[in-house]
N, C-alpha and C positions, 0 to 999 in steps of 0.2 A: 321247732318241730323235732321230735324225740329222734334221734334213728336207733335202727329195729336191726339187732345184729341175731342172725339164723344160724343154728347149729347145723353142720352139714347132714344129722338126722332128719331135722327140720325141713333143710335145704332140697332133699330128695324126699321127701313125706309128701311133697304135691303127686307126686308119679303114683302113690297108693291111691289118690282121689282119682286118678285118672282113668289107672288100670279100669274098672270096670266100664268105663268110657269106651278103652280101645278094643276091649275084649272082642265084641262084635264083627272085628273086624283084623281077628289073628291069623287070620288065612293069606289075606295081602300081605298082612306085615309077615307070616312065614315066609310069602311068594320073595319081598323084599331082601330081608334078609339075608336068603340064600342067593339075590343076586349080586348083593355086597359081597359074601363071602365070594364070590364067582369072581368079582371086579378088583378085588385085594389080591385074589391069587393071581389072577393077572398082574397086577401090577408088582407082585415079589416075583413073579419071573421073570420081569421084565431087566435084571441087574446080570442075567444069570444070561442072557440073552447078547445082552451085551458084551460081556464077559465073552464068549464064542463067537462072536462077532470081530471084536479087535484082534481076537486070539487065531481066526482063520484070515486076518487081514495081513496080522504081523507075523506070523509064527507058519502055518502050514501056507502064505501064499496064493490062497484058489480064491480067485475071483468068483466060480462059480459057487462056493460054498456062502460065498461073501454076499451075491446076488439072491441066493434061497434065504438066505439069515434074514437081509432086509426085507423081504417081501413077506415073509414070517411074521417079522414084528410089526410091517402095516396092516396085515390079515389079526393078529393077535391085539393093534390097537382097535379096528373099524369093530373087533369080537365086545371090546371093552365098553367102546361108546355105545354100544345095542344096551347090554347090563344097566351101563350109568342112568342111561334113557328111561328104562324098565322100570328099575327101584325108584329112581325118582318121581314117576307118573304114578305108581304105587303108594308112596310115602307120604306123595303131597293129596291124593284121592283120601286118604286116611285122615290126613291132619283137617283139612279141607271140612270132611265130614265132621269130624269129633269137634272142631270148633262151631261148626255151625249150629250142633246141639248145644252146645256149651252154651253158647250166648242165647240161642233160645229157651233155654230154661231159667241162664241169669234172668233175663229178660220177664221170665214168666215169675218167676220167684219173687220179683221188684215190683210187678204190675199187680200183685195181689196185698202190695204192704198195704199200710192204714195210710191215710193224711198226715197224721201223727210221725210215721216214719218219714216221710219229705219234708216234713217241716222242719224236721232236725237234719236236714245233707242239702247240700247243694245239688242241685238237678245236674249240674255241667259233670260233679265229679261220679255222678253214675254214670253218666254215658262214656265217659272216661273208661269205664270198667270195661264196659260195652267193647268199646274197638282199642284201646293202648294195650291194655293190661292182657286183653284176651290174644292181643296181636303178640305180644311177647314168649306166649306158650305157644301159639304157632310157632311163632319160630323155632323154638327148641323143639318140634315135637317133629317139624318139616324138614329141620338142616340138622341140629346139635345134635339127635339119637343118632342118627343114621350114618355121623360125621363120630359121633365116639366112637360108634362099632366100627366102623372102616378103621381110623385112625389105631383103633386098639387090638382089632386085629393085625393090622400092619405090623405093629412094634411087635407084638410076643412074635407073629412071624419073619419079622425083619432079625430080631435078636437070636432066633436058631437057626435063620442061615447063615449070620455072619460069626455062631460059633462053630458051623459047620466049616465053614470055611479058615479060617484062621483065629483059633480061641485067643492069641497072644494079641490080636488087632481088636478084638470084642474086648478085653479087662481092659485095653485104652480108651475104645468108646465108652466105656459105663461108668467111667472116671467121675462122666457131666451127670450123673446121673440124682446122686444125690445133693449135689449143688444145685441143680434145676429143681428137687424136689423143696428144699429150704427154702431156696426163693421165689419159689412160687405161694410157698404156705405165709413169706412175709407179707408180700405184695399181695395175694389173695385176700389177706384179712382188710386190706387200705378198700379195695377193691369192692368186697361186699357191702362194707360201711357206707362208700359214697354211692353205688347203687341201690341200696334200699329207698332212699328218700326223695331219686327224681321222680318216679313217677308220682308218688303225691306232690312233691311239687307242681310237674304239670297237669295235673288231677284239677289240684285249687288255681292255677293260672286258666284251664280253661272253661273250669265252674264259673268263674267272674265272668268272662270271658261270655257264655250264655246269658249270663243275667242282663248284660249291657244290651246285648241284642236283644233278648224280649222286653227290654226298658228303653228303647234306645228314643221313643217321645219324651221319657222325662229326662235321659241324660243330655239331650239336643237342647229342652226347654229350660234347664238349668242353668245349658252350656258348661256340662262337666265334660267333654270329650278330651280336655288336655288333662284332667285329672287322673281320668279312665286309661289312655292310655299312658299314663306316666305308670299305675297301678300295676297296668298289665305287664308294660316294661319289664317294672321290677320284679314281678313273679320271674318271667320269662329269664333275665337277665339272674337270678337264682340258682335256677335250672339249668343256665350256659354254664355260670363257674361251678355246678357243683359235677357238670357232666366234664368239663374241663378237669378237672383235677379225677376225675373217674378214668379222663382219660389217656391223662397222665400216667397214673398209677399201672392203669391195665402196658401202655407203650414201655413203661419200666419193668414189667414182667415179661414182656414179652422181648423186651432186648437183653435181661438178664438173662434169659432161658437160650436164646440165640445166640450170645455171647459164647455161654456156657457150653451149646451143644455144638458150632461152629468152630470154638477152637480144641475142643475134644477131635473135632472133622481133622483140622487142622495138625494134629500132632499124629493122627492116625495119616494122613496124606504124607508126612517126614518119615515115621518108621516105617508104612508101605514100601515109599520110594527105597528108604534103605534097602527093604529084603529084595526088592525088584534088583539092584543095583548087585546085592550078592546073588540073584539066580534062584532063591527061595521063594518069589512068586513072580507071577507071568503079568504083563501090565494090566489086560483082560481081566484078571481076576482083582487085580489092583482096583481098577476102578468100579468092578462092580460091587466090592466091598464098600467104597468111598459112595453109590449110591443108596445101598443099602444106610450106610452111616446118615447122610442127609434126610435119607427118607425116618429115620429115626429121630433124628432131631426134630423133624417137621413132624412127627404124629405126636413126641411129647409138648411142641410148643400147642397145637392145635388144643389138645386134652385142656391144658393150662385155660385157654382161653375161653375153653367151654365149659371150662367151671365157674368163670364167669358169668356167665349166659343163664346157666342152671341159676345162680343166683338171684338174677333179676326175673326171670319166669315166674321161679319158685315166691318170691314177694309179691307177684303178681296174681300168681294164682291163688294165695293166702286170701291178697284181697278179694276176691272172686267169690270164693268156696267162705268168706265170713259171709260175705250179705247173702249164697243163699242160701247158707245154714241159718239165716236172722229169723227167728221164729216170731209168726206173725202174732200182733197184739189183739189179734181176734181168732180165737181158735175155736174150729167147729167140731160139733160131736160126730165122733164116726158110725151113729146112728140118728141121722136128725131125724125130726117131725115134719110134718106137709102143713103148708096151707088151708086151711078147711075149702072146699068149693060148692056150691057159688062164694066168691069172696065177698063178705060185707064190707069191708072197708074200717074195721072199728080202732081207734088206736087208745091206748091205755098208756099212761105215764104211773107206775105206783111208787111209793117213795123213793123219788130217784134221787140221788144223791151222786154230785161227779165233782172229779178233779184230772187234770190232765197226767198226773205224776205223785207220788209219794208226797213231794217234799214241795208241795203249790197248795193253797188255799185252795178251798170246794166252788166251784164255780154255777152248780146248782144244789140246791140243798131243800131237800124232804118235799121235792115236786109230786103233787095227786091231780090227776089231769086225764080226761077221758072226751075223745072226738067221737060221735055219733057219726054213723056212716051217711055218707051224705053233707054232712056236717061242716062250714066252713068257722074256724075259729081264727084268729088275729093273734100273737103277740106283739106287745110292745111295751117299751122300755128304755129306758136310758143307754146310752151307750157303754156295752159290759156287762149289760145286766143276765146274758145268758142266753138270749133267743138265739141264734145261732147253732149255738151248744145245744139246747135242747131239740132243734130239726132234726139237728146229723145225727140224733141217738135212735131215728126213725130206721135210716137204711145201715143203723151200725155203722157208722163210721168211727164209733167207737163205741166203747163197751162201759153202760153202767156201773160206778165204782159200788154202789149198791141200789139194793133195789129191783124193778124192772118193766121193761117198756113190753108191752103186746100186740100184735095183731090181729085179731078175729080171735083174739084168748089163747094165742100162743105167742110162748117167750121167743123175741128177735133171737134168741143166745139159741134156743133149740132149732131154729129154721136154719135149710144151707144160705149162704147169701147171695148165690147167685137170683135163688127162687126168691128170697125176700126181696132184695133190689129192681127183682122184673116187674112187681107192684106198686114201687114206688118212683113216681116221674118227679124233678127237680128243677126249677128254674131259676139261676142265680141271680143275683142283680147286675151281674158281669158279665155275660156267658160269652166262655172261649170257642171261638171256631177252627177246627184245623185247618192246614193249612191245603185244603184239596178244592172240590170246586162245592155247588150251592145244593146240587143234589147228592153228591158223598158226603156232607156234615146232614142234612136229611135224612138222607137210609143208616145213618147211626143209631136214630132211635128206631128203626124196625129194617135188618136187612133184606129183608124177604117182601116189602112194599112193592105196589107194581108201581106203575106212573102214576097209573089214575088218582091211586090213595095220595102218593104224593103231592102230586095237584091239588085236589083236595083239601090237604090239611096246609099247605101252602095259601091258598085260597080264606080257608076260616084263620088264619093266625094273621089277614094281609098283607100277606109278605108275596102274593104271587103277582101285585102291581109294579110292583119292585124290581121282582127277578125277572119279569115280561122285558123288560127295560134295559137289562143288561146285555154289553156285547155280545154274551153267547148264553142267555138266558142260564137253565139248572145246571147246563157245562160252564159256567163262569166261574175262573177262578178267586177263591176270596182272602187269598196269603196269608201270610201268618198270623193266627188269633184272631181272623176276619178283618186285617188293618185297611181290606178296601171298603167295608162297606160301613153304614154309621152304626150308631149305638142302637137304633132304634130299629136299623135293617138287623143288624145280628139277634137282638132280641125276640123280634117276630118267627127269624129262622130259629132261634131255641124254643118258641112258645110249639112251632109247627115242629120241630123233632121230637117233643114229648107227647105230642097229640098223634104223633106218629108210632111212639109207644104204648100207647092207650094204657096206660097205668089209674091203679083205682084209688092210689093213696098218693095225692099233691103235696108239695111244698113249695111256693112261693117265698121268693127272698127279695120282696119287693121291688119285683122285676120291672116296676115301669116310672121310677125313677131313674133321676138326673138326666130324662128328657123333656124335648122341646114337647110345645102343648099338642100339636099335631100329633106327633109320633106317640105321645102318652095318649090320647086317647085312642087312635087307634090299636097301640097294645092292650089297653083296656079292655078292650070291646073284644081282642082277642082271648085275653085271658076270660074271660067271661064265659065263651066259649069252651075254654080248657075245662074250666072248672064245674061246669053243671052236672051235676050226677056223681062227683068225687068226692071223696072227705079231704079236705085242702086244709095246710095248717099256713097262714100266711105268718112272714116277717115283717113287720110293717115301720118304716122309718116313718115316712108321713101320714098322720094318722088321718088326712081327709080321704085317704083309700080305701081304711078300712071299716068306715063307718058303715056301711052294709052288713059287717059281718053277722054272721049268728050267734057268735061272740066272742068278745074280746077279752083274751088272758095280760093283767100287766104283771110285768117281772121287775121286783127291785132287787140288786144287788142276789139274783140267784134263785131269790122265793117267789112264790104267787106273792102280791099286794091286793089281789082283788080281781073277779071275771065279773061278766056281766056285757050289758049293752051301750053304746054310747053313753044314751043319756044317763043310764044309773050311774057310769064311773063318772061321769061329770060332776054327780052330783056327792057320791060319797067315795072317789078314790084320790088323794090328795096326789099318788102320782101321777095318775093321767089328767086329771084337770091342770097340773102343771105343766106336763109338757103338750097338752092342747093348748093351753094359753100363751107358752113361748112359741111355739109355733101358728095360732092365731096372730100374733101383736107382731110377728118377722113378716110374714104373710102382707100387711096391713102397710107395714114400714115400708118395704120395697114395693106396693104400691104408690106408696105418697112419694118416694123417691124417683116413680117411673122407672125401675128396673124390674119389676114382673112384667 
């Protein structure tokens, strides 16, 4: 893994992304602000107080001076803790907010990519983005801002009262000043280096990390679970050493700084004492110098470490602000076209030609293909041969490398794709269920269903024998990707979520395969239903499904080979009689072996 060393231009160029973020919301952050400044002056008086306090203890004698000084500085703390309370509930309502957008627009920016974009990332290391990455700018945005400004007000205010008070004890103190500054620039550089790269490490440790969970049938069926987590280990075990030596680094900047500004304290506590000793200052004033001096050490060490902090944000929010500056691979015109209405349903393929990328082989080439509304057509083909590829060019899931696809005689590329996708219902040969109950993966295909309609289309898809059946019938939960219920139950509840769409343009991905004969022909009979009165493009693995069709398109290696109806490609398409005859004679065989 490369690491990504940030100029401290760089380093602070996230806070330009941001600014218009917080903008909204400069009123709080003014209200904040000035209750820092309120909170810091308190606490530079608080030396000055002290000072007057030892000085009416040792020096004038009065208890009762003594008595009003302490209850001053309890009144002047319980003043400070109000402030602290203030900006903080402030600070964190702001951050609170501005991340909450943040992530919903990461969010919304990721949910608009193409297929094409997830195919190339790992699902784990976006959601990564989601809560680590996003969580590390809170932090800076919650603690580090709010903690430089105090810290850095402190110091220029710490610095002119302790030259107000004794300039000859201040050129002592500022001795550490640029030894703290060096070593923090050495150690800073260790510092950013091995911060840039844990969070991608643990980015890719818990992308795998997802995968194993949504696989975990075939890691269990493999019995790869010692492998997986040996895998994870060692991501993980990556991420310890390299956060280890991170935090190494940072423990040797901050004892260098410490060192530095500690024994600066230290040589200032020897010549105080001296002048105390000759009558040149009052011990009062002594140590309130000596607090001012530690509070100076403490707001340079703090700064140091918060240049740390800035580092790791600033990497994080790079990543953030790249994916959703990622310009989508479908970009629509800022004046599209409608739909014609009534919609006829027509679909048009004219020389299409695709490839997924520059530098891949065309994966369909000079397709002319036109669906009659109403119209059920079939592909099929060898395995590769494109059907697939050619569905998804329906609802755009990707874009024609030339050529072009229509609907009712307007180009997909001109329509928005919301309106085009709300015409087109989809049923894979997989279909995933979230993870909620039997009636929220139902009103995904229409949220505005009542019950009845659901019922309904529950009913024609027979899936509502099913769901009658279950513990808590439409409330029933069906976990993740639907792993409670079978192939055949999930299938029915996808046939009745598109029926719930009522979409006028199908595609079928030969959704009632690799089930039991039961369950296929009842999905049958449902899809039967789906499809009457739609222009449906079916995917057809086995071709005894699609021999009804209106007609059947075969694809070799990309091209038409030949349309037509059963019997004709039987009789003059050398591919389809091929792969009807391998699959007639397998057919035949596992009968004679008694496994159909």
């Amino acid at each position: 893994m490369t690491r990504e060393r940030l100029s401290p231009a760089r380093t602070l160029g996230f806070l330009e992304r941001l600014t218009p973020r917080v903008a909204p919301y400069r009123g709080r952050l003014f209200g904040a602000a000035i209750l820092i400044l309120a909170s810091t002056g308190v606490g530079l008086a608080f030396p000055l107080l002290v000072r007057d306090l030892l000085d009416a203890a040792f020096l004038a004698s009065s208890g009762q001076l003594l008595n009003r000084i302490a209850l001053g500085l309890l009144a002047l703390f319980a003043f400070q803790a109000v402030l602290n309370f203030s900006q903080s509930y402030l600070v964190a309502s702001v951050s609170e907010q501005v991340m909450a957008e943040l992530r919903k627009d990461l969010f919304e920016a990721l949910v608009r990519q193409t297929p094409g974009f997830f195919a190339a990332r790992r699902v784990g290391e976006l959601s990564s983005r989601l809560a680590s990455d996003a969580g590390l700018i809170q932090q800076v945005l919650r603690f580090g801002i709010p903690e430089l400004v105090r810290q850095g007000t402190f110091l220029v205010g710490a610095l002119v009262l302790v030259t107000m008070t004794n300039p000859r004890l201040t050129l002592v103190t500022l001795t550490a000043i640029p030894f703290a500054i060096v070593v923090g620039w050495l150690f800073g550089r260790r510092v950013r280096r091995l911060s840039t790269g844990i969070q991608d490490m643990l980015a890719e440790a818990v992308g795998r990390a997802e995968q194993v969970f949504t696989q975990i049938r075939t890691v269990q069926s493999f019995t790869r679970e010692p492998w997986e987590i040996s895998a994870f280990g060692e991501r993980i075990d990556e991420t310890r050493d390299r956060g280890l030596k991170r935090a190494v680094a940072r423990a040797g900047l901050t004892g260098a700084i410490t060192f530095a500004a500690f024994g600066a304290i230290t040589v200032v506590l020897w010549e105080g004492g001296r002048l105390v000793l000759e009558g040149e200052l009052t011990a009062g004033t002594l140590v309130a110098f000596l607090l001012y001096a530690v509070s100076i050490a403490g707001a340079i060490t703090s700064l140091a470490g918060f240049w740390g902090n800035i580092q790791e944000a600033a990497g994080a929010a790079r990543r953030i602000f790249e994916l959703m500056d990622h310009a989508s691979d479908l970009p629509e015109r800022s004046d599209p076209l409608s739909l014609p209405k009534p919609l006829e349903g027509r679909v048009r393929f004219q020389g299409v030609h695709f490839r997924y990328s520059p530098d891949t082989p065309y994966v369909l080439s000079g397709i002319d293909l036109e669906l009659e509304p109403g119209e059920t057509v079939a592909l099929v083909g060898s395995s590769g041969a494109g059907k697939t590829t050619l569905a998804s060019l329906v609802p755009r899931f990707f874009d024609v490398t030339s050529g072009r696809v229509q609907v009712d005689g307007v180009d997909v590329r001109d329509l928005p794709l919301r309106e085009l996708r709300a015409v087109v219902g989809i049923v894979p040969q997989e279909p995933m269920l979230f993870a909620g109950t039997v009636q929220e993966n139902l009103l995904y295909g229409n949220p505005d269903a009542t019950d009845h309609e659901i019922r309904l289309a529950a009913r024609e898809a027979h899936a509502a024998e099913f769901i009658d059946r279950l513990p808590d019938g439409y409330a029933s939960l069906v976990g993740e990707r639907g792993v409670t219920l079978s192939a055949g139950q999930r299938q029915r509840i996808a046939i009745a979520r598109v029926m719930l769409k009522r979409p006028r343009i199908l595609i079928l991905d030969e959704a009632s395969s690799s089930l039991d004969a039961e369950s296929e022909r009842l999905v049958q009979e449902a899809l039967e239903r789906l499809m009457k009165g739609r222009t449906t493009l079916v995917i057809a693995h086995r071709l005894s499904t699609v021999i009804q069709a209106d007609r059947i398109v075969v694809l070799d290696d990309g091209a038409i080979e030949d349309m037509g109806v059963h019997t004709e490609l039987l009789e003059r398409s050398p591919v389809y009689s091929r792969l009807y005859r391998r699959q007639f004679e397998a057919a035949l065989a596992s009968v004679d072996d008694g496994t159909a």
